[in-house]
Structures are given as structure tokens and as C-alpha cells.
Gaussian input, Z-matrix of N, CA and C with variables (Angstrom, degrees):
# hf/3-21g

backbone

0 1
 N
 C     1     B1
 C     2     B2     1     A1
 N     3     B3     2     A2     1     D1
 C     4     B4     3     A3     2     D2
 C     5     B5     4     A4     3     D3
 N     6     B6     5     A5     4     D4
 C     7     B7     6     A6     5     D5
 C     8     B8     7     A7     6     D6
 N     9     B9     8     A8     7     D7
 C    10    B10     9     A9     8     D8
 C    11    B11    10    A10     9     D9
 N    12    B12    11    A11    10    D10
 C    13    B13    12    A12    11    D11
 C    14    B14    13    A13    12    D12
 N    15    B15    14    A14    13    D13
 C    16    B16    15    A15    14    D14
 C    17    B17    16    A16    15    D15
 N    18    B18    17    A17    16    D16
 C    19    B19    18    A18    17    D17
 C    20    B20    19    A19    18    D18
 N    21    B21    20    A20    19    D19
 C    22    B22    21    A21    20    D20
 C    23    B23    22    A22    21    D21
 N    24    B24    23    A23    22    D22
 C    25    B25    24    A24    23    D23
 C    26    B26    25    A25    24    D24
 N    27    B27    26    A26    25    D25
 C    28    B28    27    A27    26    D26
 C    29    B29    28    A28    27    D27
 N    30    B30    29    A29    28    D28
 C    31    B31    30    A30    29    D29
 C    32    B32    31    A31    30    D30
 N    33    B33    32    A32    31    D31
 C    34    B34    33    A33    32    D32
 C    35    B35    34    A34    33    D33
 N    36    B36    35    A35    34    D34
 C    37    B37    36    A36    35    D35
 C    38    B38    37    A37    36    D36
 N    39    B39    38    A38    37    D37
 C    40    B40    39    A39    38    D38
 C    41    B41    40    A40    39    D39
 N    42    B42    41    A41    40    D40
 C    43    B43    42    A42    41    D41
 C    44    B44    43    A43    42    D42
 N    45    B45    44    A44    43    D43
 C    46    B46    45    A45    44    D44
 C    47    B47    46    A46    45    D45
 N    48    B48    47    A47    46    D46
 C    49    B49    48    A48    47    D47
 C    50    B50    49    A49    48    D48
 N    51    B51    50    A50    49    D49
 C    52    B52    51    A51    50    D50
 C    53    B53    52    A52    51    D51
 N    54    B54    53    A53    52    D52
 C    55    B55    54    A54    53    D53
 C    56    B56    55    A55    54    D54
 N    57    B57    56    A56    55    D55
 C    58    B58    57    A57    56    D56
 C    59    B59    58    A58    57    D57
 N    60    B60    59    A59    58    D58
 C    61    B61    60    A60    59    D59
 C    62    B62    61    A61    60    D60
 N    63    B63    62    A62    61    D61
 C    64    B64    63    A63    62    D62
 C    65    B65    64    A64    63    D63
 N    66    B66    65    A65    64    D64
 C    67    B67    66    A66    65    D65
 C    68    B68    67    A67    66    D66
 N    69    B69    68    A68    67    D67
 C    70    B70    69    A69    68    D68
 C    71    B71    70    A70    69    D69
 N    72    B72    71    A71    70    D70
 C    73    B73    72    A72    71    D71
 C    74    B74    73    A73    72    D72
 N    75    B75    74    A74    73    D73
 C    76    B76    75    A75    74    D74
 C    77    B77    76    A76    75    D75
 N    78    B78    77    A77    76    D76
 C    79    B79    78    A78    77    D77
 C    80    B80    79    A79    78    D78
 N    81    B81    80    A80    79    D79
 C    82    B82    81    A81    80    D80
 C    83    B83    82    A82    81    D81
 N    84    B84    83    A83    82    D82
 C    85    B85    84    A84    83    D83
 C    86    B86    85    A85    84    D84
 N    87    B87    86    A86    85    D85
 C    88    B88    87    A87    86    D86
 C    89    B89    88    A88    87    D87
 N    90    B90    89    A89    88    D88
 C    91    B91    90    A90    89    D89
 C    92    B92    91    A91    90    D90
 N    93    B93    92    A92    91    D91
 C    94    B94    93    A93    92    D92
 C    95    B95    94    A94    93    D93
 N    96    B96    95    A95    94    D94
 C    97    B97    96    A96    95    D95
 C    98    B98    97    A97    96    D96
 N    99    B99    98    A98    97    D97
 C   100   B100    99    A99    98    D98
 C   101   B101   100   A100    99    D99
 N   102   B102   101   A101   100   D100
 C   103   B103   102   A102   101   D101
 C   104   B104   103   A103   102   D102
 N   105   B105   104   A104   103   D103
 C   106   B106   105   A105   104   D104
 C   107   B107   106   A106   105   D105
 N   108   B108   107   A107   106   D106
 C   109   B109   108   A108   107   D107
 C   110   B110   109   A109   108   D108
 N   111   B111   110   A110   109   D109
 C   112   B112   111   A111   110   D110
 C   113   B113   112   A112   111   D111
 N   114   B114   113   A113   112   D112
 C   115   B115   114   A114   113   D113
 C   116   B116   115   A115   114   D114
 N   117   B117   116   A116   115   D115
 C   118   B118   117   A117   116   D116
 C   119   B119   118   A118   117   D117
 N   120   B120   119   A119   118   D118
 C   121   B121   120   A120   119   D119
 C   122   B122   121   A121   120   D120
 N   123   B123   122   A122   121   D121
 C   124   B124   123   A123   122   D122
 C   125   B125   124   A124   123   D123
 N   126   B126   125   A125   124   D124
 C   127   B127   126   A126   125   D125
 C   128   B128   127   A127   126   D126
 N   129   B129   128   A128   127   D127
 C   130   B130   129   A129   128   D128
 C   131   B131   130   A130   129   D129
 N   132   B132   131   A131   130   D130
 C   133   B133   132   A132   131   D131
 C   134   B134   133   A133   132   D132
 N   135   B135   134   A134   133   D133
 C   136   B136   135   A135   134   D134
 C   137   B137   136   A136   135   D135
 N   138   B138   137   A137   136   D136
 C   139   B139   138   A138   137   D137
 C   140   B140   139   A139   138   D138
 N   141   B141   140   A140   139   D139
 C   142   B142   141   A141   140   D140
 C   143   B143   142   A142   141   D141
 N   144   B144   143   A143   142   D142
 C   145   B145   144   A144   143   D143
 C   146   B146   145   A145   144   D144
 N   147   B147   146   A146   145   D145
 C   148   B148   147   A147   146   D146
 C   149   B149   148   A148   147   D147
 N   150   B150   149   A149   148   D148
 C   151   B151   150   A150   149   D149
 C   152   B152   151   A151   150   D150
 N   153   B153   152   A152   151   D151
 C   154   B154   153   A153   152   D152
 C   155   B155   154   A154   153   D153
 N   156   B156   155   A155   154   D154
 C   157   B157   156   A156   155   D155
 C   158   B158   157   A157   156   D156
 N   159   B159   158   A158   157   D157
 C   160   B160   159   A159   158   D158
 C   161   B161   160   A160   159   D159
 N   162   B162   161   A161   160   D160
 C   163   B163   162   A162   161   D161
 C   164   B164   163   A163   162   D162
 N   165   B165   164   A164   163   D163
 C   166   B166   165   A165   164   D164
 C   167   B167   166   A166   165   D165
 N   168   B168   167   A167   166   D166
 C   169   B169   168   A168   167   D167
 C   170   B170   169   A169   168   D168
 N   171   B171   170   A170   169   D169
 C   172   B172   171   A171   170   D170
 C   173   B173   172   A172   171   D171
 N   174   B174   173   A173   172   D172
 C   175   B175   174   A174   173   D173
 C   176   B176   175   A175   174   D174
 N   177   B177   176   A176   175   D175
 C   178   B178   177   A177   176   D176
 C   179   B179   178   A178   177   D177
 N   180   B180   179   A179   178   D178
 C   181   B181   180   A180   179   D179
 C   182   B182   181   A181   180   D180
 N   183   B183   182   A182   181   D181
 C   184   B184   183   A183   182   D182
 C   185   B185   184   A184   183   D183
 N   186   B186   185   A185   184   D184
 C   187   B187   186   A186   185   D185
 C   188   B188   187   A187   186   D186
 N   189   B189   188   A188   187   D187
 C   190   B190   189   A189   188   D188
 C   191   B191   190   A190   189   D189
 N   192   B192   191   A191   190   D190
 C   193   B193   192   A192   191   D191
 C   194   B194   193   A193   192   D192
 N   195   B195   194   A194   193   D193
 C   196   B196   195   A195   194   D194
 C   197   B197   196   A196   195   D195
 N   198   B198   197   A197   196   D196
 C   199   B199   198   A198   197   D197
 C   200   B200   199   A199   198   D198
 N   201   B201   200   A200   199   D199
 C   202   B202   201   A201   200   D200
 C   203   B203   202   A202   201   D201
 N   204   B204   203   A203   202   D202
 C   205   B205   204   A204   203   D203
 C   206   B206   205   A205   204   D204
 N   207   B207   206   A206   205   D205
 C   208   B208   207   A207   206   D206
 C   209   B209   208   A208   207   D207
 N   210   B210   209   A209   208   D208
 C   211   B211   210   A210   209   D209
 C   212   B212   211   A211   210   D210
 N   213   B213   212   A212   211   D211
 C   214   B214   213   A213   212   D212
 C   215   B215   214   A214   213   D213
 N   216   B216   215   A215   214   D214
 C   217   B217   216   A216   215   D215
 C   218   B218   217   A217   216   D216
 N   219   B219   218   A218   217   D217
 C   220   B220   219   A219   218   D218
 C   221   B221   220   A220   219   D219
 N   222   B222   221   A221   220   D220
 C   223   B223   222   A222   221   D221
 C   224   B224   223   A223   222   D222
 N   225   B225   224   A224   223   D223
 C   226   B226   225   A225   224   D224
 C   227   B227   226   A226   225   D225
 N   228   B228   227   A227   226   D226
 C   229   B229   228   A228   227   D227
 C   230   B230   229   A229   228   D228
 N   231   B231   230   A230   229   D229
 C   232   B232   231   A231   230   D230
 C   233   B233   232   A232   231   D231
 N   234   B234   233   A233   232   D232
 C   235   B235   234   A234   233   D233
 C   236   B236   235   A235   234   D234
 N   237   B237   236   A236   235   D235
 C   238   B238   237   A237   236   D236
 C   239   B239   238   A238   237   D237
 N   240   B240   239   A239   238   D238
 C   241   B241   240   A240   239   D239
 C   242   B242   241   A241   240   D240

   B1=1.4483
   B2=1.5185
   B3=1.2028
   B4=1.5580
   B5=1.6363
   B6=0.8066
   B7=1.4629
   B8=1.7789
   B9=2.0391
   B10=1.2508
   B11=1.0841
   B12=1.3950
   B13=1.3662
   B14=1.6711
   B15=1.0990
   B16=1.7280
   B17=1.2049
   B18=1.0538
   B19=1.1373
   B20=1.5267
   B21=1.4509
   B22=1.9835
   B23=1.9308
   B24=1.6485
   B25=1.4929
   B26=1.3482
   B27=1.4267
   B28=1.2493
   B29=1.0126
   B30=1.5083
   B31=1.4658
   B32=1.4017
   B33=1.7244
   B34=0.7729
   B35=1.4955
   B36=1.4186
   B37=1.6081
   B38=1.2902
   B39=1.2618
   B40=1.8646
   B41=0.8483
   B42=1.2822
   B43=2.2398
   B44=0.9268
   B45=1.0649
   B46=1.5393
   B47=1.9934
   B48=0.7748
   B49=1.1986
   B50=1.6498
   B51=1.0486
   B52=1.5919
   B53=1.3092
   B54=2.1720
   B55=0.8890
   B56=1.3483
   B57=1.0266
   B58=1.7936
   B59=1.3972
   B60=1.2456
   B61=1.5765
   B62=1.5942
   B63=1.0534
   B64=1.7339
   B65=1.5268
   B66=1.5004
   B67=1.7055
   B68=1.4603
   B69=1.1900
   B70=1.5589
   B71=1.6385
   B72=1.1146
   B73=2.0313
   B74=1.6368
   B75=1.4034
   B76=1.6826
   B77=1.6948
   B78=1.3118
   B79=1.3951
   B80=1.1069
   B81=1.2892
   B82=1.6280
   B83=1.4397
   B84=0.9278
   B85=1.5150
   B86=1.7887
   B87=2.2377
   B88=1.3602
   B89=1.7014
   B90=1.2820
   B91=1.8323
   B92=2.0778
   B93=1.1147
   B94=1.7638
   B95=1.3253
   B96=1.2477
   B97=1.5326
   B98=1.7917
   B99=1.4149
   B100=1.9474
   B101=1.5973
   B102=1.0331
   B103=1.4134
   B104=1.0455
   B105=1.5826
   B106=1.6009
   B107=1.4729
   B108=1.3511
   B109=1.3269
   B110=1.6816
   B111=1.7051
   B112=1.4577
   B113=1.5394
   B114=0.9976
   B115=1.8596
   B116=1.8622
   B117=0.8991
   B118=1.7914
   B119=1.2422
   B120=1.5229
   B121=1.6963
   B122=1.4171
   B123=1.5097
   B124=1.3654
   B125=1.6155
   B126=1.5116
   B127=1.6848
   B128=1.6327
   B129=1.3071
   B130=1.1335
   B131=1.3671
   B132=1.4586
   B133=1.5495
   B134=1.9270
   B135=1.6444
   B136=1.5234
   B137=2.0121
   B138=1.4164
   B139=1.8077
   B140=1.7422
   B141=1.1383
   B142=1.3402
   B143=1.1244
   B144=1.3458
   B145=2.2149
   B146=1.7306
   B147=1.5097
   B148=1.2051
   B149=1.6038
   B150=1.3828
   B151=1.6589
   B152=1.9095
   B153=1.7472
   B154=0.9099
   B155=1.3299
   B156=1.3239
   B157=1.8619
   B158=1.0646
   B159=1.9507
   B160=1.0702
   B161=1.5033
   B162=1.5916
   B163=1.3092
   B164=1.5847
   B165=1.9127
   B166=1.5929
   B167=1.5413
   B168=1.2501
   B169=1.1657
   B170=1.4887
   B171=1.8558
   B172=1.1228
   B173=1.8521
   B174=1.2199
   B175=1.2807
   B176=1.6194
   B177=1.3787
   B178=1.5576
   B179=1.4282
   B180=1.4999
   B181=1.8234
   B182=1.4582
   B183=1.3141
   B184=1.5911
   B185=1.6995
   B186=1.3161
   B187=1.4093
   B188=1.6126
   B189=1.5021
   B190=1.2981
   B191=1.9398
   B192=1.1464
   B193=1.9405
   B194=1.6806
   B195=1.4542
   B196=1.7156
   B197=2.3066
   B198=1.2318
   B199=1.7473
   B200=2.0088
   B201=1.1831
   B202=1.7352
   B203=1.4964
   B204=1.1926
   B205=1.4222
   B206=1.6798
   B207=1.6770
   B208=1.9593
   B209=1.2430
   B210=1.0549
   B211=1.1730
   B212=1.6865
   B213=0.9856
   B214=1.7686
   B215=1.9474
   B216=1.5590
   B217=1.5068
   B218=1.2860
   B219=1.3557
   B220=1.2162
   B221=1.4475
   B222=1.1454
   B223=2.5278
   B224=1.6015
   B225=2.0287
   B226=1.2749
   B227=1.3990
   B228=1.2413
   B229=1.5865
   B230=1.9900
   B231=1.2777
   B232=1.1155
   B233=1.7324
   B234=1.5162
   B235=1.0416
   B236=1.2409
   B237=1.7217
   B238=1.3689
   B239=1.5028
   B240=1.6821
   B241=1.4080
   B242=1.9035
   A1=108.37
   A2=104.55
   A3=100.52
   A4=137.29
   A5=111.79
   A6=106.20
   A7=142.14
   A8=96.75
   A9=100.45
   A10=114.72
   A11=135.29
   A12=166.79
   A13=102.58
   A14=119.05
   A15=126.60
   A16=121.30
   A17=147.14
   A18=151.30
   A19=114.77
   A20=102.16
   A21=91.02
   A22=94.91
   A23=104.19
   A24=82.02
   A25=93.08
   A26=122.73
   A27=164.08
   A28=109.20
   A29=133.25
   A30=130.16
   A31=126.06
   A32=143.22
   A33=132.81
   A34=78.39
   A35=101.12
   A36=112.84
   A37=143.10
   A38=117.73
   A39=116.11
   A40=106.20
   A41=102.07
   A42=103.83
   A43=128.57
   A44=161.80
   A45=146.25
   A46=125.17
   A47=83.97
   A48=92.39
   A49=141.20
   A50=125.20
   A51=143.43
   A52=109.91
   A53=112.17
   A54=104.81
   A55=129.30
   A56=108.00
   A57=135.39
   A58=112.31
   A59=113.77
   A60=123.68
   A61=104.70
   A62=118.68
   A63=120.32
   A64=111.88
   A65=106.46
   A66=119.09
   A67=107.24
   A68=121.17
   A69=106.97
   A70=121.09
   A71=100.86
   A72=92.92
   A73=107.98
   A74=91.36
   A75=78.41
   A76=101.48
   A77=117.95
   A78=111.71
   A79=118.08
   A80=117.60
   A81=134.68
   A82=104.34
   A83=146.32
   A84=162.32
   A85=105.32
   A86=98.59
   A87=119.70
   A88=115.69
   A89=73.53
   A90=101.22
   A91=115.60
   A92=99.47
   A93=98.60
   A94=106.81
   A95=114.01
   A96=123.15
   A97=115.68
   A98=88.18
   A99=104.38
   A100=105.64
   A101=127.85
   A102=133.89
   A103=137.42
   A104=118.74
   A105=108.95
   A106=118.08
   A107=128.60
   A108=120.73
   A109=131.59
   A110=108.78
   A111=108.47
   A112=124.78
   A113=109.04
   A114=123.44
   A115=99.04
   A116=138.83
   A117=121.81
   A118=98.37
   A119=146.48
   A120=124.33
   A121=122.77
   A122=101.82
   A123=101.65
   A124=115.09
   A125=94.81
   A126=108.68
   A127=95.48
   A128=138.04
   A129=103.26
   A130=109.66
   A131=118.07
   A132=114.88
   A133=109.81
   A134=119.91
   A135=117.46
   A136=86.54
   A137=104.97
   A138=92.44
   A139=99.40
   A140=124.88
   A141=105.88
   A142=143.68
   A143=99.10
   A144=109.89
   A145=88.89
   A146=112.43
   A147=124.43
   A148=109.77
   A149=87.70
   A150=108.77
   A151=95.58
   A152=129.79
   A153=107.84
   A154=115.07
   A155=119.89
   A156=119.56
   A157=142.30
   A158=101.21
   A159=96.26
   A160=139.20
   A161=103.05
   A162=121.51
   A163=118.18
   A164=90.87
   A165=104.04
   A166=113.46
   A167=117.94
   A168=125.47
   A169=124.78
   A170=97.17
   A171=126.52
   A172=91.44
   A173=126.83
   A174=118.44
   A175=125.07
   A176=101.21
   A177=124.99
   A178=109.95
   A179=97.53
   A180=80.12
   A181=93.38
   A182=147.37
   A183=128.09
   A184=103.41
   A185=128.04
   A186=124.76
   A187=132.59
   A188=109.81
   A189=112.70
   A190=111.41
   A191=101.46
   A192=97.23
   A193=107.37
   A194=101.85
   A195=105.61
   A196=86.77
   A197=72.77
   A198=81.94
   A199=114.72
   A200=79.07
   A201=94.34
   A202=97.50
   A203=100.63
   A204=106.01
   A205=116.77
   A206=90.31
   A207=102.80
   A208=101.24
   A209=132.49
   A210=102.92
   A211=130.98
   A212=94.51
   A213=120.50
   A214=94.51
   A215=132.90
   A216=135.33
   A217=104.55
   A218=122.95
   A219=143.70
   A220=122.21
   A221=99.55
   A222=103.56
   A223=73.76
   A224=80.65
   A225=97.50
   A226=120.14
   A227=93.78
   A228=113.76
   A229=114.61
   A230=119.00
   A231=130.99
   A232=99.28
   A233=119.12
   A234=120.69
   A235=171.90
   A236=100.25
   A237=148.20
   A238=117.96
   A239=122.95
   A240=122.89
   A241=88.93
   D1=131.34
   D2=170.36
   D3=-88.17
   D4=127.35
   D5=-170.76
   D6=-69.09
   D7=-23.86
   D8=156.85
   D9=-71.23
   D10=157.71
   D11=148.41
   D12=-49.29
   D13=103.91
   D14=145.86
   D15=-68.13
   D16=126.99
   D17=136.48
   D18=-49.80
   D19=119.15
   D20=176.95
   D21=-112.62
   D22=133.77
   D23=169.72
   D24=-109.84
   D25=164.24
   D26=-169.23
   D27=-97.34
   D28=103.58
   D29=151.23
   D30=-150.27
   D31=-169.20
   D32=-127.00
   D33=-124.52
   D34=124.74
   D35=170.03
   D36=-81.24
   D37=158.58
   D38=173.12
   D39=-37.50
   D40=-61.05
   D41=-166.78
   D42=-37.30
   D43=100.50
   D44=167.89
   D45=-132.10
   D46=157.20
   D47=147.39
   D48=-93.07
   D49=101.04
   D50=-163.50
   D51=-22.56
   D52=-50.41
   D53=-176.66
   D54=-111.17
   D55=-19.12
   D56=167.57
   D57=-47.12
   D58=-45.26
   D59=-176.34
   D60=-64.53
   D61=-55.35
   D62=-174.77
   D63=-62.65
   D64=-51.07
   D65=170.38
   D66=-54.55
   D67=-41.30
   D68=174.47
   D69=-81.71
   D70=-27.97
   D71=164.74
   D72=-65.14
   D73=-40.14
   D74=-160.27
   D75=-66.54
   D76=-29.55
   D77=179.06
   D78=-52.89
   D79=-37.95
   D80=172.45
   D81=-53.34
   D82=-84.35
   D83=153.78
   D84=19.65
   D85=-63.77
   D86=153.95
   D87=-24.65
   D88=-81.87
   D89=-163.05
   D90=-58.11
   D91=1.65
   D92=163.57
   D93=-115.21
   D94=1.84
   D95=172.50
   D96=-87.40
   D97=-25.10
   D98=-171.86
   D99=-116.31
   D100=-34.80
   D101=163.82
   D102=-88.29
   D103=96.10
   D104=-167.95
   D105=-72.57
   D106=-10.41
   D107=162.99
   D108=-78.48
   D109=-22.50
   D110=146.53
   D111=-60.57
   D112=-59.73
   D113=164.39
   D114=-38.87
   D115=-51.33
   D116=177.18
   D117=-81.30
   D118=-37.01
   D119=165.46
   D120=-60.22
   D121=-22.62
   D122=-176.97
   D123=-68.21
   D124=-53.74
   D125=178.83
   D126=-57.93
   D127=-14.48
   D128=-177.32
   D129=-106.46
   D130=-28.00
   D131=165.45
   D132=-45.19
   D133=-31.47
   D134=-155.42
   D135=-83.19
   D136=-28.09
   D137=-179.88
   D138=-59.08
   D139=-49.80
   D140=-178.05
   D141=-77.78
   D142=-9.49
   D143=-162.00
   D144=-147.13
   D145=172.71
   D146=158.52
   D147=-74.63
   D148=161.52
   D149=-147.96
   D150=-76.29
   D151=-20.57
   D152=179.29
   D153=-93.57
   D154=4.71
   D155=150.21
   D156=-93.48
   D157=-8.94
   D158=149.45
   D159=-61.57
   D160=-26.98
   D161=-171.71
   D162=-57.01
   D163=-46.60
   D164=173.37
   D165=-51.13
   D166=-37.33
   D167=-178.38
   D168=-44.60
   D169=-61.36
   D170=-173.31
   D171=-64.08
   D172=-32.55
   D173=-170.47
   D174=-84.40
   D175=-7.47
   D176=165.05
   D177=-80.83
   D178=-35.20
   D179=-175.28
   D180=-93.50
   D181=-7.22
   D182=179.29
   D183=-91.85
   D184=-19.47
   D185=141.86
   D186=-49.07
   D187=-29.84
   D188=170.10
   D189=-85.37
   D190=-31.99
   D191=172.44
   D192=-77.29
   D193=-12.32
   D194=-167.49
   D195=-69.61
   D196=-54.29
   D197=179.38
   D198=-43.08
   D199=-72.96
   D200=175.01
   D201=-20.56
   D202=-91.77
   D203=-153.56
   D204=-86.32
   D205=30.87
   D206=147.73
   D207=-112.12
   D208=-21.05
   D209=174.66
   D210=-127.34
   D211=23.54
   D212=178.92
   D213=-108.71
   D214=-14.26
   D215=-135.99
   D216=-2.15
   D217=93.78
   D218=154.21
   D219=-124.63
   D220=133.99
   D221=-175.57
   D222=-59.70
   D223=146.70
   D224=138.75
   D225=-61.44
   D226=156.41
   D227=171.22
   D228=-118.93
   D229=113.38
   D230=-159.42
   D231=-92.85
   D232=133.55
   D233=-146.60
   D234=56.17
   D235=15.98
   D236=170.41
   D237=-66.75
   D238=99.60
   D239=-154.73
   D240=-75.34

């Protein structure tokens, strides 16, 4: 194990899928409009960065609940920090 600290940064990759990638921002876009607990990460990702990385952001984490609740089959739950 190593003992310095890496820094990993996080961002939005080459890879993609052509169409998945656009459908999921734009869902994002949706989803701080309908979710008030995306809407307070959002406002707080936009205090630090411009507002269209925050978005990416916001669209990583609605890809990770997209996951959740395929494979847990559980409803979303709207307003879940």
C-alpha cells in the first residue's frame, strides 16, 4: 500500500456512448428542476465551477441512482440527499 496520497480527479470521459451521454445530461437538466436535493448539490457544485460542469456532475451522480435502483429494483425516491 502506498502511503502518499494521490489525488484522483474525476471527469467526463472519451468513451461514450453517442447517445446515452446527451440523454443523460439532458435528464440532468430535468432532474434539478424536479428534485430538490439535486437542485441544493447543484447550487453548490455552480458556487465552485461553471454551471455546465456542474451539470456533468449532477449527471454522474443521477447515473449512479440510475444504477441503484436497477439493480437493488427499488423506485426512485425523490429527494434523497
Amino acid at each position: 500500500m502506498c502511503t502518499d496520497t494521490a489525488t484522483v480527479k474525476k471527469s467526463i470521459t472519451h468513451r461514450c456512448n453517442r447517445y446515452l451521454r446527451p440523454a443523460i445530461v439532458e435528464s440532468s437538466w430535468i432532474l434539478i428542476r424536479k428534485d430538490p436535493a439535486m437542485l441544493m448539490k447543484y447550487k453548490q457544485f455552480c458556487n465552485k465551477m461553471d454551471r455546465n460542469k456542474a451539470i456533468i456532475k449532477i449527471a454522474k451522480r443521477l447515473l449512479a441512482r440510475i444504477r441503484y435502483v436497477w439493480l437493488q429494483q427499488k423506485e426512485y425516491v425523490i429527494g434523497v440527499v
